[in-house]
mmCIF file as gemmi writes it, N, C-alpha and C atoms, coordinates in Angstrom:
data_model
loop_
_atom_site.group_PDB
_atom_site.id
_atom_site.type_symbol
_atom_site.label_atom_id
_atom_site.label_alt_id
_atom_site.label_comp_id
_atom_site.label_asym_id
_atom_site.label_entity_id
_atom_site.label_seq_id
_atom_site.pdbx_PDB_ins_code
_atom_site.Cartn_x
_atom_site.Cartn_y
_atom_site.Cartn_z
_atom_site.occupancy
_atom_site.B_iso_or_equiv
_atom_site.pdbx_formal_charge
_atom_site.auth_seq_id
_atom_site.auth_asym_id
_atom_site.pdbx_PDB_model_num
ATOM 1 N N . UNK Axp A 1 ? -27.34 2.435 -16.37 1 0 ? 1 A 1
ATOM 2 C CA . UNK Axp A 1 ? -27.589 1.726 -15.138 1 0 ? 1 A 1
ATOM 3 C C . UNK Axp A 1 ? -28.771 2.364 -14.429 1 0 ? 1 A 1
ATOM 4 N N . UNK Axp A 2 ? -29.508 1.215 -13.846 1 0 ? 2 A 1
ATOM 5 C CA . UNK Axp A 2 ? -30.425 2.285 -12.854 1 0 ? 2 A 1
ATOM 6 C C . UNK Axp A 2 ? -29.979 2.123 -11.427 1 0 ? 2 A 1
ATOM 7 N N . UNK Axp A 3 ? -30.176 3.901 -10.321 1 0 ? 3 A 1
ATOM 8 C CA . UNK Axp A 3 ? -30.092 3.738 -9.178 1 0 ? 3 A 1
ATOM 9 C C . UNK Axp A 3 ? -31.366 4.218 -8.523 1 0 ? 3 A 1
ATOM 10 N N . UNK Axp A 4 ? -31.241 3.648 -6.966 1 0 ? 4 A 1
ATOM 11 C CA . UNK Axp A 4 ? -31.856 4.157 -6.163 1 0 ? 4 A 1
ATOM 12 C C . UNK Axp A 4 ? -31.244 5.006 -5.08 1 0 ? 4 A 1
ATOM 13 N N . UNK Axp A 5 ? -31.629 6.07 -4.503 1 0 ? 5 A 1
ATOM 14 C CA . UNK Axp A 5 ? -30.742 6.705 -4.175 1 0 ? 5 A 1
ATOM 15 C C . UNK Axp A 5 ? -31.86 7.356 -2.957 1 0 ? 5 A 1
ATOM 16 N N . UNK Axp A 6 ? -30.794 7.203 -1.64 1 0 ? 6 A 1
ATOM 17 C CA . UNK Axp A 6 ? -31.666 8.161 -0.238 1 0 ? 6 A 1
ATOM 18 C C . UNK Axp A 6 ? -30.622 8.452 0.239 1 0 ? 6 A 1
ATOM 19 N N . UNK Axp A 7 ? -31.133 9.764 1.058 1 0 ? 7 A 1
ATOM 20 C CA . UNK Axp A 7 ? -30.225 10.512 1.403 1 0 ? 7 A 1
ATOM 21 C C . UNK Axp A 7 ? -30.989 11.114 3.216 1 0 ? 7 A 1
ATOM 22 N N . UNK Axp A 8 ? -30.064 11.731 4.238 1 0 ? 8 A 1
ATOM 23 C CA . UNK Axp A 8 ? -30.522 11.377 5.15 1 0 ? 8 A 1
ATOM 24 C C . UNK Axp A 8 ? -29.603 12.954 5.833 1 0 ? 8 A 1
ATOM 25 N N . UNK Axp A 9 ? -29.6 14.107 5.026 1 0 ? 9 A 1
ATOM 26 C CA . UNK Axp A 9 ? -29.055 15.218 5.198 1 0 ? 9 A 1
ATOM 27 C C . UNK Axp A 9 ? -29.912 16.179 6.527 1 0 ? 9 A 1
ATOM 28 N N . UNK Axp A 10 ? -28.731 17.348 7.235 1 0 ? 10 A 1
ATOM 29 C CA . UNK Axp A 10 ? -29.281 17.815 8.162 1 0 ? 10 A 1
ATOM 30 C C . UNK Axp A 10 ? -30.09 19.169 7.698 1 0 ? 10 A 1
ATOM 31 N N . UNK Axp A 11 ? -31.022 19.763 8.402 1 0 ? 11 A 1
ATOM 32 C CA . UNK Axp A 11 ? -32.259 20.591 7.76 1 0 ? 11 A 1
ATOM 33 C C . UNK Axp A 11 ? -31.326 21.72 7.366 1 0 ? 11 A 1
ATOM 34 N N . UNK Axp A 12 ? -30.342 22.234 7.621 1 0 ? 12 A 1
ATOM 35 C CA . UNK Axp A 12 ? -30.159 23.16 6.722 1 0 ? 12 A 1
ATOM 36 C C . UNK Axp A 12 ? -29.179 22.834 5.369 1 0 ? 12 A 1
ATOM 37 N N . UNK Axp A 13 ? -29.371 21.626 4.947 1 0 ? 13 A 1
ATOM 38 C CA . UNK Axp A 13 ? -28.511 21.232 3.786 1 0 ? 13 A 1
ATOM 39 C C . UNK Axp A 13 ? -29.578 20.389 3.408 1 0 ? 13 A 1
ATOM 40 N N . UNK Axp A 14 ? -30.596 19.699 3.901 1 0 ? 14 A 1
ATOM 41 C CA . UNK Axp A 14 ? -31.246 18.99 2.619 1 0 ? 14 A 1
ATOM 42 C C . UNK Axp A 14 ? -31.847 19.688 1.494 1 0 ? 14 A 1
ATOM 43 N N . UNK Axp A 15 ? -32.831 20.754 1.198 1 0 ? 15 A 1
ATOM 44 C CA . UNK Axp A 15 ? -32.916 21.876 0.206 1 0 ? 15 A 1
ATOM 45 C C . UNK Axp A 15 ? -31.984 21.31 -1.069 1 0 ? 15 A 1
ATOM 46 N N . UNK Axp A 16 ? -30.676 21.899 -0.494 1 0 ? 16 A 1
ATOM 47 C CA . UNK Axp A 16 ? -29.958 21.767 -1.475 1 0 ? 16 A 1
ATOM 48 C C . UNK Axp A 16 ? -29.391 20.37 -2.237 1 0 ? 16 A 1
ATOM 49 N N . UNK Axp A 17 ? -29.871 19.114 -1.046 1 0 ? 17 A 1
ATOM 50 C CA . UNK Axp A 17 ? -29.48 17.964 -1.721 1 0 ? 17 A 1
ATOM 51 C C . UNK Axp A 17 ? -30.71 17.664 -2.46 1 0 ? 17 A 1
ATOM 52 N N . UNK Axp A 18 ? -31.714 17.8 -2.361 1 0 ? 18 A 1
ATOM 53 C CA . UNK Axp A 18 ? -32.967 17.876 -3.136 1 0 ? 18 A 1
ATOM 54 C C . UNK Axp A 18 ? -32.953 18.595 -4.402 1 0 ? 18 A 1
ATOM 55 N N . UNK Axp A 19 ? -32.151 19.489 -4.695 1 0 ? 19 A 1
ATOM 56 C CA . UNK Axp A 19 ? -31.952 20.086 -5.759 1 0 ? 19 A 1
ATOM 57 C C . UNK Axp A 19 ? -30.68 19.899 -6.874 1 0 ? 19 A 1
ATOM 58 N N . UNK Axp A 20 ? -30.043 18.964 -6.461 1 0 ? 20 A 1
ATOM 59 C CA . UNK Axp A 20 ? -28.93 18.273 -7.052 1 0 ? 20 A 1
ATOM 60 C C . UNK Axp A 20 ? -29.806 16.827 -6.983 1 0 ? 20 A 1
ATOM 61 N N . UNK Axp A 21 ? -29.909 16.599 -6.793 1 0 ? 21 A 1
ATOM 62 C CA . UNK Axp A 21 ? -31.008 15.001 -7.055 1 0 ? 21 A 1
ATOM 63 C C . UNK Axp A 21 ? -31.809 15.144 -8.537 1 0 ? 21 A 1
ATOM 64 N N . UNK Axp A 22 ? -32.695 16.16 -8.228 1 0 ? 22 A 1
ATOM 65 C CA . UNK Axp A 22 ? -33.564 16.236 -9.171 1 0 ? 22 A 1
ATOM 66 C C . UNK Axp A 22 ? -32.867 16.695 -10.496 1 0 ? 22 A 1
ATOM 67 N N . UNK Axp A 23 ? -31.848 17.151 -10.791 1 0 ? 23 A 1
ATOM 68 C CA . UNK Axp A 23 ? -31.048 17.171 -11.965 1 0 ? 23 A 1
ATOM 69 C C . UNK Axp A 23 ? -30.96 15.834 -12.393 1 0 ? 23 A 1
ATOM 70 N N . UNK Axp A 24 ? -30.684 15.153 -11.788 1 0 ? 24 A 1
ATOM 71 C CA . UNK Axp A 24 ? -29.858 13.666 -12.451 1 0 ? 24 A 1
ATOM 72 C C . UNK Axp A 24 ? -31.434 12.282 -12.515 1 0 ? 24 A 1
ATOM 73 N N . UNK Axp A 25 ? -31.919 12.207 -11.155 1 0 ? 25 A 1
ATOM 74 C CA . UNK Axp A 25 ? -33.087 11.127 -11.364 1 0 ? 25 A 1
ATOM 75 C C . UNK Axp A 25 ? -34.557 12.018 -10.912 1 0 ? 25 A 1
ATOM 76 N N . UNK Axp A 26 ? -35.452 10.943 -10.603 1 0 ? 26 A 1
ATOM 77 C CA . UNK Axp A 26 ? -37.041 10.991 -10.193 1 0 ? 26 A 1
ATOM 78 C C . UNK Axp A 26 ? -36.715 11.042 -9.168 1 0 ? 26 A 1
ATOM 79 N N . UNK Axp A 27 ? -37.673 12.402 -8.538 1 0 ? 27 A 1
ATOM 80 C CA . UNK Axp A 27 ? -37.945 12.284 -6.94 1 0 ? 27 A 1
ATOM 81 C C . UNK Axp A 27 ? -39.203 10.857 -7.051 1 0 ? 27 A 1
ATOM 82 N N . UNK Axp A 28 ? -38.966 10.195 -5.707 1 0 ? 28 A 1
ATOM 83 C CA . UNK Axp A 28 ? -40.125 9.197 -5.598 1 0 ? 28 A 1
ATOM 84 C C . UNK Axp A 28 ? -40.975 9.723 -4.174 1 0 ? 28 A 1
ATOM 85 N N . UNK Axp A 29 ? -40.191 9.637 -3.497 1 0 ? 29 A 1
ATOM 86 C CA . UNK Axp A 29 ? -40.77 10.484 -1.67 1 0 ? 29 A 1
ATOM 87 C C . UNK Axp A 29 ? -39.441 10.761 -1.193 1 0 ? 29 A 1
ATOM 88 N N . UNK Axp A 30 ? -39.876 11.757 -0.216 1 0 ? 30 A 1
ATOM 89 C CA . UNK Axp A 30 ? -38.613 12.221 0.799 1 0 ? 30 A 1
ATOM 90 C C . UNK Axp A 30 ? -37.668 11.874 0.21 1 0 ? 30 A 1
ATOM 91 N N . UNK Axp A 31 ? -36.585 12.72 0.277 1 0 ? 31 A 1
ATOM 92 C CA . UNK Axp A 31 ? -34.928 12.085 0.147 1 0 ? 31 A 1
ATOM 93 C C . UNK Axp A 31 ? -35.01 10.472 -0.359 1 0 ? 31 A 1
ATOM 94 N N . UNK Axp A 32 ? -36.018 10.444 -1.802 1 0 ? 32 A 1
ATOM 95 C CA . UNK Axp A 32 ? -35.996 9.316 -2.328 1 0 ? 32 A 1
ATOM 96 C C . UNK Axp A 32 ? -35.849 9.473 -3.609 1 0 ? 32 A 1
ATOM 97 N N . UNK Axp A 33 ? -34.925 9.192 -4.378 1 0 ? 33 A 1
ATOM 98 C CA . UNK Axp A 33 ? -34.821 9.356 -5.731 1 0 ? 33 A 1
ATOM 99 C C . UNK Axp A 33 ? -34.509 7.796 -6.736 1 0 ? 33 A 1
ATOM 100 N N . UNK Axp A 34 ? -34.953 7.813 -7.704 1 0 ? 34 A 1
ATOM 101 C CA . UNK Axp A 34 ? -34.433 6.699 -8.949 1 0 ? 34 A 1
ATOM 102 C C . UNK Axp A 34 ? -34.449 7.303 -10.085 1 0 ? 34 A 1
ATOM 103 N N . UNK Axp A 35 ? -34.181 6.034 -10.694 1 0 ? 35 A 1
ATOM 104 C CA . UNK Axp A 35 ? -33.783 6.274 -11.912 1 0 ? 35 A 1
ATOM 105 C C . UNK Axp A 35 ? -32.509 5.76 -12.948 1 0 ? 35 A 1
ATOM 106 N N . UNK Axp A 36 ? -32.527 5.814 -14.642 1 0 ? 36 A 1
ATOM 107 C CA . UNK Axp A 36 ? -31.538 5.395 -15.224 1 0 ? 36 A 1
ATOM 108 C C . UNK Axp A 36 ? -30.772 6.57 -14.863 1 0 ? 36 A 1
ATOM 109 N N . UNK Axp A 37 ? -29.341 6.443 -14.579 1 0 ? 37 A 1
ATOM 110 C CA . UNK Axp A 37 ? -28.404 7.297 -15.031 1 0 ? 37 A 1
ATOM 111 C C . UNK Axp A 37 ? -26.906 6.661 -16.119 1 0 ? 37 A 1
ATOM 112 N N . UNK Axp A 38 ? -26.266 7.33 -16.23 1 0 ? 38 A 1
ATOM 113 C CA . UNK Axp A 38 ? -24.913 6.76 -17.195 1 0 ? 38 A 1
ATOM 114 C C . UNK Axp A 38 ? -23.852 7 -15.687 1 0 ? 38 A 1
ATOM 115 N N . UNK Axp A 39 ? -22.678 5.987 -16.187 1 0 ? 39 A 1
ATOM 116 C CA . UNK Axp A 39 ? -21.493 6.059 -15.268 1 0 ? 39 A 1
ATOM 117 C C . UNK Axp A 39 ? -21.089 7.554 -14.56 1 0 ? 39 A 1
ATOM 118 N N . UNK Axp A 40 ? -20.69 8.565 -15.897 1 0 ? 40 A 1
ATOM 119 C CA . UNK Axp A 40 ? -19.839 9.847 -15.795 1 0 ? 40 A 1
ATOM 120 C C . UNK Axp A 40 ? -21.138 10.682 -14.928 1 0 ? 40 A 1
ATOM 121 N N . UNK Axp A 41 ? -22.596 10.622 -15.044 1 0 ? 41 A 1
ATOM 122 C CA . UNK Axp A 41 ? -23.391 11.357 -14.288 1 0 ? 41 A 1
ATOM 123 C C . UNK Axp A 41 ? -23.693 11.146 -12.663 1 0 ? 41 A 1
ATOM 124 N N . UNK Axp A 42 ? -23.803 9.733 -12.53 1 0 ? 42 A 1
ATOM 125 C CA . UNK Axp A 42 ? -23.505 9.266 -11.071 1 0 ? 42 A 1
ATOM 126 C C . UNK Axp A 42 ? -22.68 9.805 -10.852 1 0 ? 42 A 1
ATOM 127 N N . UNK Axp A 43 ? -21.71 9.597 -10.949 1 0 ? 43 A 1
ATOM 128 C CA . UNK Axp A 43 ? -19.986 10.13 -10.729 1 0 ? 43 A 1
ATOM 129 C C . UNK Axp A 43 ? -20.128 11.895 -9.886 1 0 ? 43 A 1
ATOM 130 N N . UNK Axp A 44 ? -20.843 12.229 -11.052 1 0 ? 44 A 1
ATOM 131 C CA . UNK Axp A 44 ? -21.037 14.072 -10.772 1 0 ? 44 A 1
ATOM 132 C C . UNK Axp A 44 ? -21.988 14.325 -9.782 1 0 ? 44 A 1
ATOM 133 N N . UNK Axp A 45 ? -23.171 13.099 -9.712 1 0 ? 45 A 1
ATOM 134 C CA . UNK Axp A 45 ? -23.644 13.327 -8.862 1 0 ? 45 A 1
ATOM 135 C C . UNK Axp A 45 ? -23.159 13.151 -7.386 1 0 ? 45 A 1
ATOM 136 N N . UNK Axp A 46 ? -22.735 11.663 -6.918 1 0 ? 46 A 1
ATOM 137 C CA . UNK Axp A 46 ? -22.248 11.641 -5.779 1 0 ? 46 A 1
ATOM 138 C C . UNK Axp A 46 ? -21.161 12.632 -5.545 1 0 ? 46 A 1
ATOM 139 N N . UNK Axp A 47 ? -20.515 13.299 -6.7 1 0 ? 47 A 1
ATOM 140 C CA . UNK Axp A 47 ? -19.426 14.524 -6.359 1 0 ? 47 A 1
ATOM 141 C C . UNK Axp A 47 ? -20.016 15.947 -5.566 1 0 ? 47 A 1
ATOM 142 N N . UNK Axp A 48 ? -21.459 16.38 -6.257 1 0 ? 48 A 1
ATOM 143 C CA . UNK Axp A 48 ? -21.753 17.534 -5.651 1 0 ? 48 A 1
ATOM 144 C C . UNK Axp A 48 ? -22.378 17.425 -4.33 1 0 ? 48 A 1
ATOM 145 N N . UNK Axp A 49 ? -23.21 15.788 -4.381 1 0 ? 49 A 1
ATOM 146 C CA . UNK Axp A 49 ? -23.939 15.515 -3.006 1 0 ? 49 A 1
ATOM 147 C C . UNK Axp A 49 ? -22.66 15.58 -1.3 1 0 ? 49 A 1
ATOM 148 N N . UNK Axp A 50 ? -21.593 14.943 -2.039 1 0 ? 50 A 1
ATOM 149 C CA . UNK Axp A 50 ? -20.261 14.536 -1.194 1 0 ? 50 A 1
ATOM 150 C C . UNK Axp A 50 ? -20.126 15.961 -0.763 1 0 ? 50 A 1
ATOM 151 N N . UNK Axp A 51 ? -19.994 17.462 -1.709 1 0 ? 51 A 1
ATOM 152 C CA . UNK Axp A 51 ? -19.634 18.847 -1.505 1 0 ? 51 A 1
ATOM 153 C C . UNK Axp A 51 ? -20.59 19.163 -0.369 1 0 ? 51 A 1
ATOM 154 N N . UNK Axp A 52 ? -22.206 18.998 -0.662 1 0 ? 52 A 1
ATOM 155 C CA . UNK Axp A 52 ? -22.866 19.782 -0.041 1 0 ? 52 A 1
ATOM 156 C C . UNK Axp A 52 ? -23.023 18.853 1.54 1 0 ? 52 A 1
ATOM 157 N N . UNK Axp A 53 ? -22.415 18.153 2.03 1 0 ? 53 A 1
ATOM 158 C CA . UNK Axp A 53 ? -23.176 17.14 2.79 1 0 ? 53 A 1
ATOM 159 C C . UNK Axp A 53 ? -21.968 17.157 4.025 1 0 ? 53 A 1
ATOM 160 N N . UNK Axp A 54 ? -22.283 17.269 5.547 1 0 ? 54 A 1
ATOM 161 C CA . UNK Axp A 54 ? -21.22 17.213 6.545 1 0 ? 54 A 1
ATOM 162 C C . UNK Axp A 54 ? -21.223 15.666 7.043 1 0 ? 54 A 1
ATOM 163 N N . UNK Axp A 55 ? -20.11 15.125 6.411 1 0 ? 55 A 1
ATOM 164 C CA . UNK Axp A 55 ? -19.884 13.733 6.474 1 0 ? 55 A 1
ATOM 165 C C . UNK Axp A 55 ? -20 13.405 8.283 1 0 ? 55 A 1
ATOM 166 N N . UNK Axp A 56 ? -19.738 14.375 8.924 1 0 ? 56 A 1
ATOM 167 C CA . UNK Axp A 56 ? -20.427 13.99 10.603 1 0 ? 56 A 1
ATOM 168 C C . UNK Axp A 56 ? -22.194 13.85 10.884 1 0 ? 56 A 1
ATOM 169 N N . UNK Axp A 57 ? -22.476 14.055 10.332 1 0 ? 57 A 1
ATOM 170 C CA . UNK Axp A 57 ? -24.162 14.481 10.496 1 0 ? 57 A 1
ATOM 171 C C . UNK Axp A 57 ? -24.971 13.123 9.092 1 0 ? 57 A 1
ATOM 172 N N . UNK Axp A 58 ? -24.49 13.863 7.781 1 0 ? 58 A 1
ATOM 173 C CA . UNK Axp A 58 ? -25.583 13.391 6.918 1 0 ? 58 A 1
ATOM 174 C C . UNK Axp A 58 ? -25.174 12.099 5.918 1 0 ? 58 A 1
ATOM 175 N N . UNK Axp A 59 ? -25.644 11.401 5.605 1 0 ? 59 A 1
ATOM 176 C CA . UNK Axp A 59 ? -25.833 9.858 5.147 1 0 ? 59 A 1
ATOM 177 C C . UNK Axp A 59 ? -26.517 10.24 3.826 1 0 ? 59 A 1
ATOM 178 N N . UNK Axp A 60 ? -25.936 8.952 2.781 1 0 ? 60 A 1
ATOM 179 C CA . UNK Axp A 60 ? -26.182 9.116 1.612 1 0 ? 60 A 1
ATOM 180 C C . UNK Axp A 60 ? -26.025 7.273 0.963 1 0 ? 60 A 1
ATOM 181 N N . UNK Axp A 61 ? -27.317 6.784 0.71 1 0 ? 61 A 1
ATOM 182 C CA . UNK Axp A 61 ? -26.957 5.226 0.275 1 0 ? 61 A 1
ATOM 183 C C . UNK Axp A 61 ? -27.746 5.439 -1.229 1 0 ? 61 A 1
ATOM 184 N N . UNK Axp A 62 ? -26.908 4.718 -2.097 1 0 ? 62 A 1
ATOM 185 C CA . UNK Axp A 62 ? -26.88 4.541 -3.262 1 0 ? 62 A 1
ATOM 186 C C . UNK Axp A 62 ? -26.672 2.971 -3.781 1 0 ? 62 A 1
ATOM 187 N N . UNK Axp A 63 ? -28.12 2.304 -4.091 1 0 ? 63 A 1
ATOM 188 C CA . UNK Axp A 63 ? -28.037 1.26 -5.28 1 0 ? 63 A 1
ATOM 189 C C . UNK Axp A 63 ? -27.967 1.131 -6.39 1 0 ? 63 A 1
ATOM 190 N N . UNK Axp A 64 ? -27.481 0.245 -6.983 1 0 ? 64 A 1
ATOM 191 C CA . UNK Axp A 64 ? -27.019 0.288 -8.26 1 0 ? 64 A 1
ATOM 192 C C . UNK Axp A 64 ? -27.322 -0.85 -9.16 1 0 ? 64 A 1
ATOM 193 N N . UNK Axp A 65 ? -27.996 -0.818 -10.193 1 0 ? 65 A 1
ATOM 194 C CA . UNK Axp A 65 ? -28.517 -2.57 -10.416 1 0 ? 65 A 1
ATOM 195 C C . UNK Axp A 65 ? -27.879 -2.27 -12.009 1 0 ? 65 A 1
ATOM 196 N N . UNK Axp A 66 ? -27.35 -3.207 -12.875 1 0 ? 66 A 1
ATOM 197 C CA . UNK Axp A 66 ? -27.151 -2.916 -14.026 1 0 ? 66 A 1
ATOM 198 C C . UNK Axp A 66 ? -28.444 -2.972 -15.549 1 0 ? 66 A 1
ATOM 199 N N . UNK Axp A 67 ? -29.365 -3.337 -14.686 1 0 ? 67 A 1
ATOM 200 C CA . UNK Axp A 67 ? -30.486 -3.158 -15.638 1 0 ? 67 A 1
ATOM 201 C C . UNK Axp A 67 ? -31.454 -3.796 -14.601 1 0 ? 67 A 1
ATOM 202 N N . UNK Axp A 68 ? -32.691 -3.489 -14.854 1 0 ? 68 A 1
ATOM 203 C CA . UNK Axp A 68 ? -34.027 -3.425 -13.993 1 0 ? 68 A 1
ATOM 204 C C . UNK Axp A 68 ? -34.964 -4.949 -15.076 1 0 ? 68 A 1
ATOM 205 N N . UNK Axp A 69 ? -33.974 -5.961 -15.499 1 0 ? 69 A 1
ATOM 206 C CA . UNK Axp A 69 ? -34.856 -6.76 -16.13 1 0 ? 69 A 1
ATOM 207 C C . UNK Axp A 69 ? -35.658 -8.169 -14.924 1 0 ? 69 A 1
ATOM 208 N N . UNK Axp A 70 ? -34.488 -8.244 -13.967 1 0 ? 70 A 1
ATOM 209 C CA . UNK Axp A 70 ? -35.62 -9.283 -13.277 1 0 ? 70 A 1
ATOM 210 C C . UNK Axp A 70 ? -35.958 -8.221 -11.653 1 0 ? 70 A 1
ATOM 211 N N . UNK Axp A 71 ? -36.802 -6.835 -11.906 1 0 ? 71 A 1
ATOM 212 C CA . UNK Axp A 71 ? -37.205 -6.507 -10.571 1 0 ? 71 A 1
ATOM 213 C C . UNK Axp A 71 ? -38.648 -5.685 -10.808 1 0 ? 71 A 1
ATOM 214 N N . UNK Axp A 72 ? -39.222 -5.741 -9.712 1 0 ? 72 A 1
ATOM 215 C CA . UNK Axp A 72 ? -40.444 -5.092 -9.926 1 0 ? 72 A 1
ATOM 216 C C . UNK Axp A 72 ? -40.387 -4.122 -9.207 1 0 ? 72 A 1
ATOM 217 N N . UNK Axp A 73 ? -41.376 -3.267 -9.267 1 0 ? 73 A 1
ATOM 218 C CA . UNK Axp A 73 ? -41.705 -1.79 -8.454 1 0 ? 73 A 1
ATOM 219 C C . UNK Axp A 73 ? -43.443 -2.313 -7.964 1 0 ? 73 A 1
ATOM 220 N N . UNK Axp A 74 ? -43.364 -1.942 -6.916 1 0 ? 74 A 1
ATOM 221 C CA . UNK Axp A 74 ? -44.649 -1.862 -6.01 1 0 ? 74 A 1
ATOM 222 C C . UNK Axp A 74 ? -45.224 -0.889 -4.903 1 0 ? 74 A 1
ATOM 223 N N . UNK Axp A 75 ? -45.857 -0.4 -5 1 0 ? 75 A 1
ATOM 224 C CA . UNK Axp A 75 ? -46.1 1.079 -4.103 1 0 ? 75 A 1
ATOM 225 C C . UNK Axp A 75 ? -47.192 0.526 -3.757 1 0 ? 75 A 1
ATOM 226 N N . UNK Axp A 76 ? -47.394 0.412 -2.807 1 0 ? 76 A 1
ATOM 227 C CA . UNK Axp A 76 ? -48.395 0.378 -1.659 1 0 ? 76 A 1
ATOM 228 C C . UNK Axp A 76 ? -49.256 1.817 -0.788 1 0 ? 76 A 1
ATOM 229 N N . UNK Axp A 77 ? -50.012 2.258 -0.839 1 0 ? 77 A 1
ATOM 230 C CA . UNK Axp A 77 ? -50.578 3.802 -0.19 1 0 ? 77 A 1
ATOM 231 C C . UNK Axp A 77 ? -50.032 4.167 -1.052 1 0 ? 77 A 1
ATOM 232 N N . UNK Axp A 78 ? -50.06 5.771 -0.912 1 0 ? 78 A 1
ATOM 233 C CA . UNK Axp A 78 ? -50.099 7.048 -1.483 1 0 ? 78 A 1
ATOM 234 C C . UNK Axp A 78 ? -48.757 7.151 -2.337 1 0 ? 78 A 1
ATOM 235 N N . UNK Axp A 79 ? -48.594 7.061 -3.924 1 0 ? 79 A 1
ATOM 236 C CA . UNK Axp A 79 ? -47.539 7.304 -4.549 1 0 ? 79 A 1
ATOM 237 C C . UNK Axp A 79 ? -47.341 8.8 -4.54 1 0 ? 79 A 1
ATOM 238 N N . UNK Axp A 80 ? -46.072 9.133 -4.576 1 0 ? 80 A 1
ATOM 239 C CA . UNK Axp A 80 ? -46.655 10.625 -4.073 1 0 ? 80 A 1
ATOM 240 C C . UNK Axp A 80 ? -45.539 11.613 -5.48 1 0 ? 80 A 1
ATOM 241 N N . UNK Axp A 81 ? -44.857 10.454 -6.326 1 0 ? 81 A 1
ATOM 242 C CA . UNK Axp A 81 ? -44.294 10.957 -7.328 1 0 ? 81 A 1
ATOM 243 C C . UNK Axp A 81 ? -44.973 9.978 -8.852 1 0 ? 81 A 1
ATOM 244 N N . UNK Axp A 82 ? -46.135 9.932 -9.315 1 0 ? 82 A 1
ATOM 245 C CA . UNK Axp A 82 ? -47.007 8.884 -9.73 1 0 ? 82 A 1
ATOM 246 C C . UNK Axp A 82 ? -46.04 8.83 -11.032 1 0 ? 82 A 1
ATOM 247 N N . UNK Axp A 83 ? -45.049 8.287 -11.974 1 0 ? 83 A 1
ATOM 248 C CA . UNK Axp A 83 ? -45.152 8.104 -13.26 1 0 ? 83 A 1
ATOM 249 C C . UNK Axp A 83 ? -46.016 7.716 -14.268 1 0 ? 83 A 1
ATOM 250 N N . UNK Axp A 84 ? -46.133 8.566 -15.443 1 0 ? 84 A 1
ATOM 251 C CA . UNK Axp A 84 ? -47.008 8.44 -16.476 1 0 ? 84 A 1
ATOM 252 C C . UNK Axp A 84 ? -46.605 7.886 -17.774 1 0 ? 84 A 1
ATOM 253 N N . UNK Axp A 85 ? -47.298 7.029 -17.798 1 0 ? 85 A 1
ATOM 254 C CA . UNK Axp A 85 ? -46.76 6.198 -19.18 1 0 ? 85 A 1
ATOM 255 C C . UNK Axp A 85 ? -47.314 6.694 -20.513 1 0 ? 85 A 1
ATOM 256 N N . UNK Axp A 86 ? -47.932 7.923 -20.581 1 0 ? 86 A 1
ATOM 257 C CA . UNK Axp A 86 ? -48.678 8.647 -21.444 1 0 ? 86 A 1
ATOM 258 C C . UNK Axp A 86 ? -47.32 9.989 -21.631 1 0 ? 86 A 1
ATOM 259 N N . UNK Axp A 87 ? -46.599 10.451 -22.97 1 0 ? 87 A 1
ATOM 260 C CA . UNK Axp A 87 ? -46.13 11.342 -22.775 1 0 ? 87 A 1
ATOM 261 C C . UNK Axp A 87 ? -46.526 12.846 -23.715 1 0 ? 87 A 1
């Protein structure tokens, strides 16, 4: 599946949600991540984000599409996480 995933953590816990992100998808900007993941890895992910995160303060939205065949991507200004189709 692919998600999109933002997150909206307080300054002394985003660090660490930034660093559980980048295990699982692409940073894109700020507390912006995508990417394919599988069921059981989402799962682990929203588990450690849920640990590190004070459900009074910080916000966490997660989309979920089951395949990316009818959507496009468009970046407008400064991509600031560029993917390379060269590997």
């Amino acid at each position: 599946m692919f998600v999109i995933l933002f997150y909206d953590f307080g300054e002394k816990r985003v660090g660490k949600a930034l660093k559980i992100c980048r295990k699982y998808l692409t940073w894109v900007q700020n507390s912006v991540f995508e990417g394919e993941i599988t069921q059981a890895n989402l799962k682990k992910l929203k588990h450690e984000l849920s640990s590190k995160m004070d459900k009074e303060e910080d916000s966490l939205i997660i989309y979920t599409f089951a395949n990316m065949k009818y959507s496009t991507r468009e970046v407008i200004g400064l991509e600031k996480n560029p993917q390379s189709i060269f590997l």
